[in-house]
N, C-alpha and C positions, 0 to 999 in steps of 0.2 A: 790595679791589684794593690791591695795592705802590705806594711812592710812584712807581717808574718806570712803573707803569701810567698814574699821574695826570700825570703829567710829560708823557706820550704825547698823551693826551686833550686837554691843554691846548697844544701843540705843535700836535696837526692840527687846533685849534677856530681859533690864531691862521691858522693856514693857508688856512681855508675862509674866516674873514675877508678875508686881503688876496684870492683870488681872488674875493669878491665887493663887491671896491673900497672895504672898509669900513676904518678906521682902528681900529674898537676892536672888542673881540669882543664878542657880543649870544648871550644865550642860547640863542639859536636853532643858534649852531655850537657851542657846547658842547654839545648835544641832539645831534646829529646825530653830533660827534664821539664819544659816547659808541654811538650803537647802531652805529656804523662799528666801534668795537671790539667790540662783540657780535655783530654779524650780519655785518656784511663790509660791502664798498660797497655805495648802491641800485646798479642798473641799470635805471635806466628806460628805457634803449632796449631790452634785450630782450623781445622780443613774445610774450605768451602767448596763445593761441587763448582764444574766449572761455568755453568748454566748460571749460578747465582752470583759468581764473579761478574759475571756478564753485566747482570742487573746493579750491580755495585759501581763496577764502572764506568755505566754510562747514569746513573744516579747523582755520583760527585761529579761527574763532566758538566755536567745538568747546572749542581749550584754553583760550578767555576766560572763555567760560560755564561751564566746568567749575572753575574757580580762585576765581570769584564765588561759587561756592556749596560749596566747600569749606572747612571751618572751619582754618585757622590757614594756608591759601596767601596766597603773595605778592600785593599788590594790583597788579592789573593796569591798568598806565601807558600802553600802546598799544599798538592791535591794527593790522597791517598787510597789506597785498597787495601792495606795490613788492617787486619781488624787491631779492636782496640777494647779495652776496659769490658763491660758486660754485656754491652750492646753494638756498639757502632761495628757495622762489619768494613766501613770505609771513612773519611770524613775529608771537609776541606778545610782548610784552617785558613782564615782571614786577618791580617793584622794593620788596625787604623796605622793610615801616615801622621797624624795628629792626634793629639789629646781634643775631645769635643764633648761639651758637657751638654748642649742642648740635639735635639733631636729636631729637624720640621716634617710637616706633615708628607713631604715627598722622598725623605731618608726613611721615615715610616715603611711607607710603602716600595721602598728599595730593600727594604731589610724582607719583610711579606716576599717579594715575586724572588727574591734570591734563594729564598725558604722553599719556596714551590718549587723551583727548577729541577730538585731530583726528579720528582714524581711526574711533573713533567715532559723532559727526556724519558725516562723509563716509556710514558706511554706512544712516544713519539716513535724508540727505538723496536718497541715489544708488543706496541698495540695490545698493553694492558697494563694495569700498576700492580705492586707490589704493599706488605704492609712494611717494609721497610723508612715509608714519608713518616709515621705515626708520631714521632716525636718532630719536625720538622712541621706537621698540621698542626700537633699543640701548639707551637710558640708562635706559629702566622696568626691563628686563632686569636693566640693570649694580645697579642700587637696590637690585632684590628678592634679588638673587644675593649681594650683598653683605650684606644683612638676615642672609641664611642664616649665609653661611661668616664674615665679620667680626663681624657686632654678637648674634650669637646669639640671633637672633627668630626662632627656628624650633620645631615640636612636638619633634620627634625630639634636637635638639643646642640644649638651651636652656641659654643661656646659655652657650656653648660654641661658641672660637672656634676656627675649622676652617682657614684661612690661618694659618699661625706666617710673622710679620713675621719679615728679615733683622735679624741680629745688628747691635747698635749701636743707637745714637739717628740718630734722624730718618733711616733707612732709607725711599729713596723708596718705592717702590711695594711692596707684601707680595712675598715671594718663597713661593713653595712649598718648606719644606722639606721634605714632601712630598706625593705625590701620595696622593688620596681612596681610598680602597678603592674596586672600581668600583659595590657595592652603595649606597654613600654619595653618589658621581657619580650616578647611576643617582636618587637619592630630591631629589638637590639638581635636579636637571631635572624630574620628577616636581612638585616642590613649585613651581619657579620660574614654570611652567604653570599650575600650578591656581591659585597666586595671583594671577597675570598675569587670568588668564582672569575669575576673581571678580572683580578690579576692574572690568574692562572691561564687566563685563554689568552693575555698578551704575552703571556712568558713562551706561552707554546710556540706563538705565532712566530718569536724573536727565536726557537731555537727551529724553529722547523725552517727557518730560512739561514740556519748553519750548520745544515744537517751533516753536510761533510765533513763539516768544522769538530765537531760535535763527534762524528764517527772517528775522527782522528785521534783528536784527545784520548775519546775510549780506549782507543786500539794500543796508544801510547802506555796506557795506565795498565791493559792487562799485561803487556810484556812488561813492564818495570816496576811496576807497584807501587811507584811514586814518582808526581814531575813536580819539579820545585818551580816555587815562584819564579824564577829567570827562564826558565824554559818557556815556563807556560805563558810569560809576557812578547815572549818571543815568538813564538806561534800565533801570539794573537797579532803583534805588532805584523805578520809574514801574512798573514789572511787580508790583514787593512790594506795594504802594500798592492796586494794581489785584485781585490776587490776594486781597487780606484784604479788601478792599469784596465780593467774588466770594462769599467763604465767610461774610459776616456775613448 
């Protein structure tokens, strides 16, 4: 984040202080002012039926539990069902242990199957999905698409970048110089699918073998509406514990 990022956070953290009579800021508004800039405002008054709490619940369980047992994801700081901002009716929020400026092609695809775990769960727990994934498929999407045509993690164009950036330094967004042949379109869709779809049926297979796990967290998250990072390390740490007494 820019310093004007940080400048912001600490502006609306002194804010939620004087609005709640306080004279100095407590970490508590810093916290909040920070997922206010990730997720948007809570909204606690908007009413969810409890059917869709359900699906909410086991949705974030979905990308929590998936991120805990992916090797190099972000650790996950808190899992929520308070809706938020103009869409998220729940989210998780992940926060790197380190600053890391490059990505490899296996954090890639850790970031993809973490993406997929609402949708998921949901089908694991409801034996049907929800359109709630819809922003969670654009960015898996935007990942794997990008693997292809920018960072050349693909069979066919390895090592071979398929986006020619705009002329100049620090050109914002790639421009197309030009357009794919449509046989090349045509194999980059092809591919964005089959990989999409391979992660997805390993993420199920990993949550459908912590189904209990998985039904717990839920259960956790409708009664409480939010488990913080230490809980929920703790619960996973209690399953691993539990799991290796199982198999000795």
């Amino acid at each position: 984040s820019s310093g004007a990022d940080l400048a912001n956070i600490i502006n609306e953290a002194a804010l939620l202080a004087v609005r709640a009579g306080r004279k100095e800021v407590i970490m508590d508004d810093l916290q909040e002012a920070v997922e206010k800039a990730i997720a948007g405002l809570q909204k606690k008054s908007r009413v969810i039926k409890e059917d869709e709490r359900k699906i909410v619940a086991f949705h974030e369980t979905g990308h929590a539990l998936t991120a805990a047992f992916t090797s190099g994801a972000d650790k996950v700081h808190k899992v929520s069902i308070i809706p938020r901002g103009i869409g998220a009716l729940g989210y998780t929020l992940q926060m790197p242990e380190e600053d890391r400026y490059l990505r490899t092609q296996g954090d890639l695809l850790g970031e993809v199957d973490v993406l997929l775990g609402g949708r998921a769960a949901e089908e694991l727990a409801f034996s049907q999905i929800s359109t709630g994934a819809s922003n969670d498929l654009s960015r898996a999407t935007d990942i794997v698409r990008r693997m292809i045509t920018d960072y050349g993690m693909s069979d066919r164009f390895r090592n071979v970048a398929l986006t020619q950036h705009g002329a100049g330094y620090g050109a914002a967004d790639p421009k197309l110089v030009r357009d794919y042949a449509e046989n090349t379109q045509q194999y980059i869709d092809e591919e964005i699918a089959r990989i999409i779809g391979e992660r997805y049926d390993s993420v199920k297979k990993l949550l459908s073998g912590k189904k209990p796990l998985m039904e717990y967290i839920a259960n956790r998250l409708l009664e409480k509406e939010i488990v913080e990072g230490k809980e929920f390390a703790e619960i996973i740490a209690a399953e691993a514990d539990l799991s290796s007494v199982e198999n000795n």
